[in-house]
C-alpha positions, 0 to 999 in steps of 0.5 A: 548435483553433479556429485552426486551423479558422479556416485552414482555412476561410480556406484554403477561402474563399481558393480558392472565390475563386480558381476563382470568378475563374479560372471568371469569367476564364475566361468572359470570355476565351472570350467575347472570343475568340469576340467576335474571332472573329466575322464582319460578317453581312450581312443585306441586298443593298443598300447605298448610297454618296454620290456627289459628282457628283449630290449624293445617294445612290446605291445601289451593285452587289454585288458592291462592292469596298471601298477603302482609300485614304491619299495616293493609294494605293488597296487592297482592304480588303474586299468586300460579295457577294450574299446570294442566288444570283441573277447580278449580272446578274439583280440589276441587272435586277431592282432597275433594273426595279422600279417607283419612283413612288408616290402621286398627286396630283390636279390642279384638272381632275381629272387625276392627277400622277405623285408620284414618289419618285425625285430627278432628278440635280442638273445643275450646268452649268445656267443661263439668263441674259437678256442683253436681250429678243432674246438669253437666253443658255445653259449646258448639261448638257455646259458648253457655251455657246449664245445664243438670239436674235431675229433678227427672224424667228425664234429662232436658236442661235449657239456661245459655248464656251470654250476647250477648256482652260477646261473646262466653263461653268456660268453666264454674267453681263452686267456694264456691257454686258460678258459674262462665264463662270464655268468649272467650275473656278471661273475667270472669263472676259470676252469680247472682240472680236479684230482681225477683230471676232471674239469670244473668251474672255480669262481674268479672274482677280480682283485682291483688296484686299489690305487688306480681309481679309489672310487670304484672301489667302495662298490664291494663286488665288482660285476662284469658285462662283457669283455674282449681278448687282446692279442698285442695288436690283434684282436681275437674277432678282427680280419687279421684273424690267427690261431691262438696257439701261435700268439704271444701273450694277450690280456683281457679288457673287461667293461663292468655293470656299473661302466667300468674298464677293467684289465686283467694282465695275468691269471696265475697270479691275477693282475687287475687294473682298474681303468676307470672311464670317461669324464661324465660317461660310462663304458657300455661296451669295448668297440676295439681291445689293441687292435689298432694301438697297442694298449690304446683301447675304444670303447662305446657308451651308452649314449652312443658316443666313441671314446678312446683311452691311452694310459700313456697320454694326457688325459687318457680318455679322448672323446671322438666326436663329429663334424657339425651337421653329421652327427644326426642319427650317429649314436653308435650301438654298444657292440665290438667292432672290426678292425681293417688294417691298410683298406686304403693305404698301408698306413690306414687303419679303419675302425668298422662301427654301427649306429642304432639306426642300423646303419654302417660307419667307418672310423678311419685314420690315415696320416694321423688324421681322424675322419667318419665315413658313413657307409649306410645300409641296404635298402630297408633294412637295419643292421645289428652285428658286424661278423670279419671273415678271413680275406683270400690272400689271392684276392687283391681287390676288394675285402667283405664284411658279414652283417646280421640284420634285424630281421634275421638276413645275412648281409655282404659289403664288399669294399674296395682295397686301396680306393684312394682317400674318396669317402666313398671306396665301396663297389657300386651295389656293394649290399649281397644278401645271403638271405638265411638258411631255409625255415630259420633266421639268424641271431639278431645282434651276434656276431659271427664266428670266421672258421677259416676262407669260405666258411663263417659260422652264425647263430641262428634265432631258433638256438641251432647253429648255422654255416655259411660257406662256399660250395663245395666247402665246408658243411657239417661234416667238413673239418678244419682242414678240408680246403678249396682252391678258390682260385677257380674261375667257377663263380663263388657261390656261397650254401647254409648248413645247419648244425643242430644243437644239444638237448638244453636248447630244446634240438637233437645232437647228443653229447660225446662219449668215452666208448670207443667209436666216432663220437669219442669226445678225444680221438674219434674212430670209424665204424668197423664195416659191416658183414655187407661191407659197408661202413655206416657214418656217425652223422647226420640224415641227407642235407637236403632232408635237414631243412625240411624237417623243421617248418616256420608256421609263419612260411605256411598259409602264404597263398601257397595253399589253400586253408585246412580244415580245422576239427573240433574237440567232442563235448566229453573231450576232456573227461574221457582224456583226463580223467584218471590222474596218478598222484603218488606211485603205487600209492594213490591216483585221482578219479573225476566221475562224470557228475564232476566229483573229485575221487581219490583211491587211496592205499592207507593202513594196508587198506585200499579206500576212496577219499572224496574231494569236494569243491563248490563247483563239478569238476572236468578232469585232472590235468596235472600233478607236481610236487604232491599238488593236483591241478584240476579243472572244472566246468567252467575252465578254471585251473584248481590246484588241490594241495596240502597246506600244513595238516589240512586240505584246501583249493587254490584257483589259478585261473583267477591269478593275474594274466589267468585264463581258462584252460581245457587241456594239459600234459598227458604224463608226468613223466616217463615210467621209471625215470625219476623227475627232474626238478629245476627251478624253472619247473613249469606246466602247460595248458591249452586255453579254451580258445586253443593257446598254449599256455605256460604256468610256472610252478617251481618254488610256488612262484606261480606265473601264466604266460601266454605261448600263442599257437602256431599262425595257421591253427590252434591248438588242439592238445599238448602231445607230450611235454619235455618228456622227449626232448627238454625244453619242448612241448609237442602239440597237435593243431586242430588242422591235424598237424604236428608242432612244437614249441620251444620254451627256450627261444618262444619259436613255433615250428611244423614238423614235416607231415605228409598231407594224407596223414592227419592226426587225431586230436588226442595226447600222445605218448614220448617213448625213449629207449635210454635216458642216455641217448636222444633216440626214441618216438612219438606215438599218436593216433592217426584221424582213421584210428590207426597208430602212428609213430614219428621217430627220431635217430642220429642217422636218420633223422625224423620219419614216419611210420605208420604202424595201423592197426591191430586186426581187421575190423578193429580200430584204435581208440582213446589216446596211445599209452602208456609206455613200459621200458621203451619199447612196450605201448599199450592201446585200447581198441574200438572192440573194448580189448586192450592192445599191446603193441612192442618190439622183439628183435628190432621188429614191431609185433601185436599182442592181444591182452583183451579185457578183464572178467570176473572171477577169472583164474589166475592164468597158469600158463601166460604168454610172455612178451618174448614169446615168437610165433608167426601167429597173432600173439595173445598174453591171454590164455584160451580159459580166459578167451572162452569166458568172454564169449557173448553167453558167458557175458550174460550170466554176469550182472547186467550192469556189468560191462568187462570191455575197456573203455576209451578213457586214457589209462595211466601208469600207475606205477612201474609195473602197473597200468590202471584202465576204466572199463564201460561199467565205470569200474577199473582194471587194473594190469600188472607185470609179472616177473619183468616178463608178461602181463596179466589182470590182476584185479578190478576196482569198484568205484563210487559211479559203477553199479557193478559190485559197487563194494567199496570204502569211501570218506571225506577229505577234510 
């Protein structure tokens, strides 16, 4: 009995057991399934993503599409959405509006600095180089190579690119009275003189020692990164800073893509020694090239640690490395260093380095003892670039390094001379900002150029240049030799100048030429004085106006004035602005009626027809042309590109691209008049979004791209003023607060034009007026918001200005967009009495020309007023039989669905001698030159809209 008890509660155990396990497996496999079934909650709108171009992390639009890439094979694997219900437009408004500085610091005169926690981009291209006392050499935002040098009158700008397939440059070296460029690609290049005596860039590709490091040599060509110039004890950048003419022979230490030290010991027959690099490490950077050994070299790894190599020691690579407990944070930038010989004793030799944190570190030996002295950084701020300064001899106390923060300030530290062997040699509140010039910061990263005592040249971030000089010394145009006696009691103060830059970086300073004159690029002469007596400088406007002329919008609408007031775009804004568009010269343009169909006047077989272009949605207007493609938008916002593919015609939307918005906007002309286009691989068109955002969509080799520009922090955009055709590299806007601004395509920067308050534009496109090609001076024309005609100039003398030219009579104002514009100095209008007006300039003066409207059946004028024609009257290129025939009652014996006066549509130039307005009727007129000298009506152009003499041919694209 007691057996069988004993069964059965084994029996009993066993199946608790089981539905125990089975309840626990249970759970488990519910759980998993709900753990399977769960979903990525997304509690957050912003995300970031690293970029490589800048080096730093930038926050990312939702919605982001999430890519999958292997070998080149892209899918979406995902995609991150807003949380909230706000438009992606709102969003970017929001988060680009936000203000993002924080703190301030407090200068030693009271003021207060701007402690920004925004870091300005990384411009990698940067460099300034001193080739001798007359000549600083210069590598922009855009890779371009220009020298400034002293002609003996003034600072002149002379081009040194490289070949269009080099690429961009990002530094430039003098070795033994040679010249030579590294490229982004990392590919040396060395000048030299043609049979003409012309200069030009010849590859130099390094010839390694094959029996120095046999590994580096199955790579089959060798790139470099960047390098230093070794003067046999000095370094070009160290304090101890001498022209290169008095030196003796140097060598050139290169670090290459792959982490590589190189030498190059000679160029006329090329010498190359490959150093190899340190024992699981890379060289990233050349912190000190023989500036504190002969032939010992210091260089920087990636991860931050110093190394030291000497080919006459064992082993030759030595790592520096810190005490125990003082290596947090000590990772070192990859960057150049400065070298300060006898800071602390005559045999000290300090090595000036800094962390990725920002701060400032010194490696000093003395004594053949090594030791790291931590120096830090002001307060709230992070250092980027060290720049040395030439030290006054007279000054026998304290030394002064120059250091560019992240935010774009300038930075002083004073140390003491022989402060004994204390850690701790710097003067107590040692940290002197210098700030940065007005409405401009300095280069993040770079370091500065010494010019001689008192004067340091910067880069600054918008692409310009920057002097940081005494009072009194220096400026822009000082040369080399202006000195002053710094041993006046007077307290030293220090000024910024700035100093403009060429045409590829988007500014204002013209190149040199061979003329006899100031800007002579060799021997510069001045002006011969005039009959007033008077002698009129090369350069530049008042310095007190330079500063001025360019805004940061981020320093406007900081509580120092009240909001403006923002206008808004009428409904038919878009189809009045863009609705004609040339296509090819002479040949064919484009006409979007106001039903939305998309027309074509066409000359084909010696006969003038109009070809429909149908599409499944009505179209809004044409915005652009590029390469024989047509770039419309619909009613919807949508960018369509109208092309020929092979022998058919077919429509390719952008908009639905990835990053592809809707746009409402685009640039008023293709080009000037006459000019021929200039075609680059970086060809690109812009367009304003609907929500008022500059937009860039890249065209060129139909890699096509959008990008996003932004607007200007206090407005958005209204429309785009001109595109590239004034100054390249530029995009002239207008706000819908009617305010001029400009954007960079080169450095991403927004800047103000300086702009009275009482003048407010209009919003509609512009019209860029240059007079030669050769020369950077010429207009912007606009309309003010009271229908008159405004000007905003530019001259090498006097800068930018305004003029306000008005208008044409009394009672009559300017409507519809200014243009365009013949020979640079011919600009037609259209006024609000429907008669065209041409406003031009005889003798340096401005003057009006009443060219009224077409009539039918008019004569031939037999007696034309020409443009030159002077009379102290109101000129008219009409003659009275014309003026006659459009009075009141001769307008009544006409079609009553004829209307003659022009409308307020933007007229396009059709070719170089032809101008094509829409009349009220919705036919177009169209206005030719004749003999170069006059111009007349020519002839009216039925359309498939107008029922006015509605003869015309039309057929279907296909």
């Amino acid at each position: 009995m007691s057996m069988f008890y004993l069964i059965f509660f084994s029996w009993v155990l066993v199946s608790l057991s089981y539905l125990v396990l089975l309840g626990s497996a249970t759970w488990c496999l519910q759980d998993f399934v709900e753990q399977s079934n769960r979903q990525f909650e997304q509690k957050t709108d912003r995300f970031w993503e690293f970029s490589e171009q800048t080096n730093s992390w930038v926050e990312v639009e939702l919605p982001y599409d999430l890519v999958s890439c292997v070998n080149d094979n892209c899918t979406k694997a995902g995609l991150i959405d807003r949380t909230t219900t706000e438009t992606r437009e709102e969003h970017l408004d929001r988060e680009y509006d936000t203000p993002k500085q924080k703190g301030s610091l407090e200068k030693k005169d009271g003021g207060v600095e701007e402690n920004s926690d925004v870091v300005l981009p990384l411009r990698k291209r940067v460099s300034l180089t001193k080739m001798s006392e007359t000549s600083i050499w210069v590598t922009g935002v855009s890779g371009s190579v220009y020298e400034r040098f002293w002609n003996g009158v003034q600072w002149v700008i002379a081009p040194h690119d490289l070949p269009v397939s080099a690429g961009p440059t990002i530094s430039v070296f003098m070795f033994n009275q040679t010249i030579l460029a590294l490229s982004e690609a990392g590919f040396l290049y060395q000048m030299q003189m043609s049979e003409n005596s012309q200069p030009l860039w010849v590859e130099f590709m390094p010839a390694l020692d094959q029996g120095t490091n046999k590994k580096a040599e199955r790579n089959s060509v060798t790139q470099i990164k960047s390098g230093v110039v070794s003067y046999n004890g000095e370094k070009v950048t160290g304090s101890l800073f001498t022209d290169f003419s008095a030196m003796p022979a140097r060598r050139v230490y290169f670090c290459t893509k792959n982490g590589l030290l190189l030498e190059l010991i000679e160029v006329e027959t090329p010498r190359w020694v490959n150093h190899g690099q340190p024992p699981g490490a890379n060289v990233a950077a050349i912190a000190d090239a023989a500036s504190i050994r002969p032939e010992v070299v210091y260089t920087i790894s990636s991860t931050g640690d110093l190394y030291e190599y000497d080919r006459t020691s064992k082993p030759s690579w030595k790592k520096h490395i810190w005490s125990k407990g003082t290596a947090s944070n000590a990772s070192l930038i990859p960057s150049t260093g400065c070298t300060i010989h006898g800071l602390i004793g005559d045999h000290s030799i300090s090595l000036f380095l800094l962390t990725k944190g920002g701060n400032l570190i010194e490696r000093r030996i003395q004594q053949r003892k090594w030791k790291w002295i931590v120096h830090g950084s002001p307060k709230d701020h992070r250092l980027t670039s060290i720049t040395p300064v030439l030290q006054d001899e007279s000054n026998e106390k304290t030394v002064s390094l120059f250091f560019t923060t992240s935010a774009g300030t300038i930075f002083e530290y004073q140390l003491l001379k022989h402060a004994g062997i204390s850690q701790e040699n710097q003067i107590p509140e040692g940290w002197l900002s210098h700030m940065h010039p007005p409405h401009a910061k300095v280069a993040r990263g770079i370091p500065g150029l010494p010019l001689q005592v008192g004067r340091v040249l910067f880069p600054l971030d918008d692409g310009r240049l920057a002097e940081l000089h005494l009072s009194g010394l220096g400026g822009e145009n000082s040369g080399p030799t202006n000195q002053l006696n710094v041993r006046r009691k007077a307290p030293i103060k220090y000024v910024w100048s700035i100093l403009d830059a060429p045409e590829t970086e988007g500014w204002n300073a013209e190149y040199c030429t061979e003329d006899r004159g100031p800007m002579n690029c060799i021997t510069g002469i001045k002006d011969e004085p005039n009959d007033s007596g008077t002698t009129r400088m090369a350069r530049r406007r008042k310095a007190s106006q330079a500063h001025h002329d360019y805004l940061l919008p981020s320093s406007l609408g900081g509580g120092l004035e009240s909001p403006r007031e923002e206008y808004n775009l009428p409904d038919n804004w878009i189809n009045t602005n863009y609705r004609l568009r040339v296509m090819h010269g002479g040949r064919s343009f484009f006409f979007i009626t106001d039903g939305g169909f998309t027309f074509e006047y066409l000359y084909a077989e010696n006969v003038w027809l109009w070809l429909r272009h149908d599409h499944s949605t009505p179209m809004k207007g044409a915005l652009g042309n590029y390469n024989g493609s047509l770039y419309v938008v619909d009613i919807y916002g949508s960018l369509l590109i109208r092309e020929r593919n092979s022998n058919e015609l077919g429509w390719i939307n952008c908009t639905a691209m990835r990053k592809g918005r809707q746009v409402m906007g685009g640039p008023p002309w293709e080009g000037m008049t006459g000019k021929a286009m200039k075609v680059t691989a970086e060809d690109a068109l812009f367009f304003v979004s609907k929500n008022g955002r500059l937009l860039q969509f890249t065209v060129a080799l139909r890699k096509f791209k959008w990008k996003d520009c932004r607007h200007p922090p206090s407005t958005k955009v209204a429309c785009i003023v001109d595109q590239e055709q004034f100054r390249e590299n530029v995009v002239f806007v207008v706000g819908r607060n009617g305010r001029l601004y400009q954007y960079n395509k080169v450095t991403e920067l927004w800047h103000e034009h300086y702009q009275s308050q009482h003048l407010i534009i209009s919003l509609l496109p512009g019209t860029a007026m240059r007079t030669s090609s050769m020369s950077l001076t010429g207009s912007l024309f606009m309309l003010s918001q009271d229908g008159g005609l405004v000007e905003y100039h530019w001259n090498v003398w006097e800068g930018w200005n305004w003029v306000e030219h008005g208008a044409p009579d009394k009672g009559v104002t300017l409507v519809g967009s200014p243009g365009p514009c013949f020979e640079g100095n011919q600009l037609f209008l259209i006024g609000s009495d429907g008669k065209v007006y041409l406003r031009y300039m005889d003798q340096m003066t401005w003057r009006w020309k009443n060219c009224g409207f077409p009539h039918n059946g008019k004569k031939k004028d037999k007696n034309p007023r020409q443009v030159g024609d002077r009379d102290t009257k109101e000129e008219i290129c009409i003659d009275e039989d014309f003026a006659a025939s459009s009075k009141k009652e001769d307008l009544q014996r006409l079609n009553k669905n004829c209307n003659p006066k022009v409308a307020a549509t933007r007229p396009i130039a059709f070719s170089e001698d032809s101008v094509v307005f829409e009349l009220r009727d919705s036919r177009l007129a169209e206005m030719r030159r004749v003999e170069d000298k006059y111009w007349e009506w020519a002839r009216t152009i039925s359309t498939p809209t107008s029922s006015c003499f509605a003869n015309y041919w039309t057929a279907l694209a296909s």
